[in-house]
C-alpha positions as CSV (number, residue, x, y, z in Angstrom):
1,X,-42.8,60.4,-23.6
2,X,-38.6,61.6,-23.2
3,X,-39.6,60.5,-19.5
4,X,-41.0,57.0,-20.2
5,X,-38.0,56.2,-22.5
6,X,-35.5,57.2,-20.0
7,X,-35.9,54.6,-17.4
8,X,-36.3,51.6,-19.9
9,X,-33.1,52.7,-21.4
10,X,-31.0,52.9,-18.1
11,X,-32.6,49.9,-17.2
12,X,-31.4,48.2,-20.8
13,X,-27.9,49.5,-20.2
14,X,-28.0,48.2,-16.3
15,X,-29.3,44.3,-17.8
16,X,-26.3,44.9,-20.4
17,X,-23.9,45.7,-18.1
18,X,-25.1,42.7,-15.2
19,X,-24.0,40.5,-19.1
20,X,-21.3,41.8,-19.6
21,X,-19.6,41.4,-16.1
22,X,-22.0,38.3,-15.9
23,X,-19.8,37.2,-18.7
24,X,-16.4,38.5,-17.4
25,X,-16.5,36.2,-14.4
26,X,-17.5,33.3,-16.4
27,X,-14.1,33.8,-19.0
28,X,-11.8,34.2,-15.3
29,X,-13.3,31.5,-14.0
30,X,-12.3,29.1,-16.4
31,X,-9.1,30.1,-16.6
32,X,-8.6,30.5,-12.8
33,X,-10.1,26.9,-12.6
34,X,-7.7,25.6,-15.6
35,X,-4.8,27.4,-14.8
36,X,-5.1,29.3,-11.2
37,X,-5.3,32.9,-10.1
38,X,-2.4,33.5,-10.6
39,X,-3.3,33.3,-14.4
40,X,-5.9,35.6,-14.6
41,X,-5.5,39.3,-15.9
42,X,-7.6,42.1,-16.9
43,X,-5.4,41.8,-20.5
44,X,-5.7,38.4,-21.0
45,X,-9.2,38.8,-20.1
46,X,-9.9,41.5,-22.6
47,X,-8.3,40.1,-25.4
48,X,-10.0,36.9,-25.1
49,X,-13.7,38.4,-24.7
50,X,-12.0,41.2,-27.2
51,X,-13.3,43.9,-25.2
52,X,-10.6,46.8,-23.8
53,X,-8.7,46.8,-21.1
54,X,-10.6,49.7,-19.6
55,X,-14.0,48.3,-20.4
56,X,-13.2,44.8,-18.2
57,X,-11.4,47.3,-15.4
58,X,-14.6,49.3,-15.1
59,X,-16.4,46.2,-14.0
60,X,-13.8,45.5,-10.8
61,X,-11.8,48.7,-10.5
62,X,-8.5,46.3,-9.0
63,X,-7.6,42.7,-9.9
64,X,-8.0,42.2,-6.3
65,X,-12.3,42.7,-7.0
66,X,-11.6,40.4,-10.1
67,X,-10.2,37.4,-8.1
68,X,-12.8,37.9,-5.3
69,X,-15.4,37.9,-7.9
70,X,-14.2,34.8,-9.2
71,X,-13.8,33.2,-6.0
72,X,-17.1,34.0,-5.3
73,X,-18.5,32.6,-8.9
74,X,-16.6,29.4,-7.7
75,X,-17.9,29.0,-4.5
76,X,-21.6,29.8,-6.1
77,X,-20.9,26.8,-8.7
78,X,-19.6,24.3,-5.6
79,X,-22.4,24.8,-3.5
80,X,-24.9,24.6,-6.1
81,X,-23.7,21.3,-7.2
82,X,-22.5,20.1,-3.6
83,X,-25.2,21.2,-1.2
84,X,-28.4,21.2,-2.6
85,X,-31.0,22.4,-1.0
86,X,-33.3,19.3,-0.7
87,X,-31.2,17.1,1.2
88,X,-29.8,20.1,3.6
89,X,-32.9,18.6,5.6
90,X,-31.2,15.5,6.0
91,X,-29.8,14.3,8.9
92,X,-27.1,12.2,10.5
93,X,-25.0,10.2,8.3
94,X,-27.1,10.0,5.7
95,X,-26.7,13.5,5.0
96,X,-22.7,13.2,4.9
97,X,-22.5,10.7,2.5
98,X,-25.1,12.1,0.1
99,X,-22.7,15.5,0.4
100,X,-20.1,13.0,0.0
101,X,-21.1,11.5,-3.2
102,X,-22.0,14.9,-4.7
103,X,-18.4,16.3,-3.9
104,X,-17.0,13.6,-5.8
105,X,-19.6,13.9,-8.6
106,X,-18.0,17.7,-8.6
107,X,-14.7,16.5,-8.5
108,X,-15.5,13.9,-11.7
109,X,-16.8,16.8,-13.6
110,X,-13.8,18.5,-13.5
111,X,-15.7,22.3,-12.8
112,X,-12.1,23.2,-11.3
113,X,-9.6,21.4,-12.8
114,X,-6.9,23.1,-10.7
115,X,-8.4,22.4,-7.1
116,X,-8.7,18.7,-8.8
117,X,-4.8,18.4,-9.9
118,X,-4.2,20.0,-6.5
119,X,-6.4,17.3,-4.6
120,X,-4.5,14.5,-6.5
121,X,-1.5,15.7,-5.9
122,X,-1.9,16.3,-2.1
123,X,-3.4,12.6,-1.9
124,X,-0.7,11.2,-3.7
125,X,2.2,12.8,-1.6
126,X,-0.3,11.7,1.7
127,X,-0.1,8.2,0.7
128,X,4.1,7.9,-0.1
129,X,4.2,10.4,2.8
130,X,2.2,8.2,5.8
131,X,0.7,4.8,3.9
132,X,-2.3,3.3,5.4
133,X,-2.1,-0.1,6.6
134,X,-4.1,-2.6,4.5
135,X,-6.8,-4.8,6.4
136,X,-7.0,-2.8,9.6
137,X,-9.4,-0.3,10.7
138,X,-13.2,-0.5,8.9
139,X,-14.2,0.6,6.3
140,X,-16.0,4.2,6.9
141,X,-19.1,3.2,4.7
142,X,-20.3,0.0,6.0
143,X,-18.6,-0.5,9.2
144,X,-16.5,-3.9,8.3
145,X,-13.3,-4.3,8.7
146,X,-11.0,-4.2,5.8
């Protein structure tokens, strides 16, 4: 019987653990995605999901493993909502614009409000930096001229 118990409880403290750092990642990336990387510590971490210092470390052993973990959670959450998997059978231009529209669906959601602010910004600078003439060229989409 000491036998059966053992392996449900290891597996009970592994599914607890997979939460915990489950919910780790989820806490830095909000922050990282409000604020940057450059925001995120294993303090700030622990006191906001009031767990210790040591406790969120044990998880990532660096800050280094906590960024890449984040980065990684990020990525997850863009190509979940930005390539699904039933139009990667698409093809041609069909298939850009659908990945089109669902990277600016992302963007309008505001999942990283960071990379969004930084987008804008870059945009904004491109256009006082190097305007684009207005009425030449087509337009991308429907291949009239502007």
């Amino acid at each position: 019987m000491v036998r059966e118990k053992a392996p449900k409880k290891a597996e009970a403290k592994l599914l607890k653990e997979k939460a915990t750092f489950l919910r780790i990642v989820a806490r830095a990336l909000k922050i990282a995605s409000e604020e940057g990387l450059a925001a995120l510590t294993i303090g700030r971490l622990a006191k906001e999901l009031k767990m210790s210092k040591s406790g969120v470390f044990a998880h990532f052993l660096s800050k280094e493993t906590l960024e890449l973990a984040t980065i990684e959670r990020a990525r997850e959450v863009f190509v979940s909502h930005v390539l699904p998997s039933t139009e990667l059978r698409q093809a041609g231009i069909t298939k850009v614009w659908n990945l089109c529209d669902h990277w600016l669906k992302h963007i309008e959601q505001e999942y990283f409000r960071v990379a969004t602010s930084l987008m804008a910004r870059f945009l904004n600078q491109l256009g006082k930096a190097a305007p684009f003439p207005t009425g030449s060229g087509k337009s991308c989409k429907n291949g009239s001229t502007g």
